[in-house]
N, C-alpha and C positions, 0 to 999 in steps of 0.2 A: 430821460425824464423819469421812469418807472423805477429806475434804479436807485436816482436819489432820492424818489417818495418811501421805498421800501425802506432807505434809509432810516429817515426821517420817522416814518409808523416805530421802528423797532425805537428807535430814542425819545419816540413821545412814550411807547409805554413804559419803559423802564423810569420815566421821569416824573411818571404820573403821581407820584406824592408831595412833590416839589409844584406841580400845577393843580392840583384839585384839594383845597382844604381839608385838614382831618382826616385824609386818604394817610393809610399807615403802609411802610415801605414794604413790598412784595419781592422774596429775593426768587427772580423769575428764572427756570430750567428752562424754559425755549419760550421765543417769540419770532412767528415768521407773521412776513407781508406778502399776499401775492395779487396778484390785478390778472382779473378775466376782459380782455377788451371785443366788443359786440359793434362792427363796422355798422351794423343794419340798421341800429337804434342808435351810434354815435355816443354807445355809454362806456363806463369802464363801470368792473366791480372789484371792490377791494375787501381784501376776506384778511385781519389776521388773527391770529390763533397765540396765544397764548399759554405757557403752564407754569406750577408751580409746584414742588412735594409740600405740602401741609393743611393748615385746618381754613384757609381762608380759599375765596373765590378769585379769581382774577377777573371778573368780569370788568373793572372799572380801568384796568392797564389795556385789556382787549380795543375797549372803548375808545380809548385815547392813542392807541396805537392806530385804527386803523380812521379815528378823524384828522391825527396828523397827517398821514399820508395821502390823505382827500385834502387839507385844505394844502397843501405842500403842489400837488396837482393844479389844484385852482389859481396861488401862486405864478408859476410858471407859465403856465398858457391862458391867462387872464389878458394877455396881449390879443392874443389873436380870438377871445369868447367869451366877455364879458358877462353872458346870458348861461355858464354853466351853472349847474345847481347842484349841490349836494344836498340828499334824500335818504331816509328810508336806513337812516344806521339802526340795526337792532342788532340781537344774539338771535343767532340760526342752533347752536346748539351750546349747552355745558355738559361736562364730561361726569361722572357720578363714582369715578374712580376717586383712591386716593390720589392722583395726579388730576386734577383737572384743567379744561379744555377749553376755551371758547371761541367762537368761530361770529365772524360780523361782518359786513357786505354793508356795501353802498352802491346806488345806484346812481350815477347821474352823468350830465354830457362831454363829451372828449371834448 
């Protein structure tokens, strides 16, 4: 199931101007998805990272990549937990290089 979300994040961000108006096309150098899962709180976090060589930010592909692969999640095991939540998407970090970086996490339940 993590496989196909990781999927899914990378092709929500690369599609992200196609889904968010007036979002102008980012030609993206890397996008990963990855998922930290936490038995003891029943959560998963999903972090992806994004980059790009140029003058613009990626924060809005970061964005969309890694709420693809949370609602892609929810999707799938919405059978068996109707009650998960997706929470708490922000930027944990941007990069302040000329390649920039962003990193985004969600929290919420398996």
């Amino acid at each position: 199931m993590l496989g196909v979300a990781r999927l899914a994040g990378i092709m929500g961000a690369k599609k992200n101007a196609e889904l968010i108006p007036l979002c102008h096309i980012v030609p993206l150098t890397n996008c990963e998805v990855t998922f930290t899962t936490d038995e003891n709180t029943n959560s998963i976090t999903a972090v992806c990272t994004t980059s790009c060589v140029g003058k613009t930010g990626v924060e809005m592909e970061a964005l969309t990549g890694v709420s693809t692969a949370l609602l892609t999640i929810y999707d799938m095991c919405k059978a068996m937990d109707r009650g998960m939540v997706i929470r708490d998407i922000h930027i944990l970090e941007k990069g302040r290089r000329k390649e920039r970086s962003l990193y985004l996490s969600e929290r919420g339940k398996k």
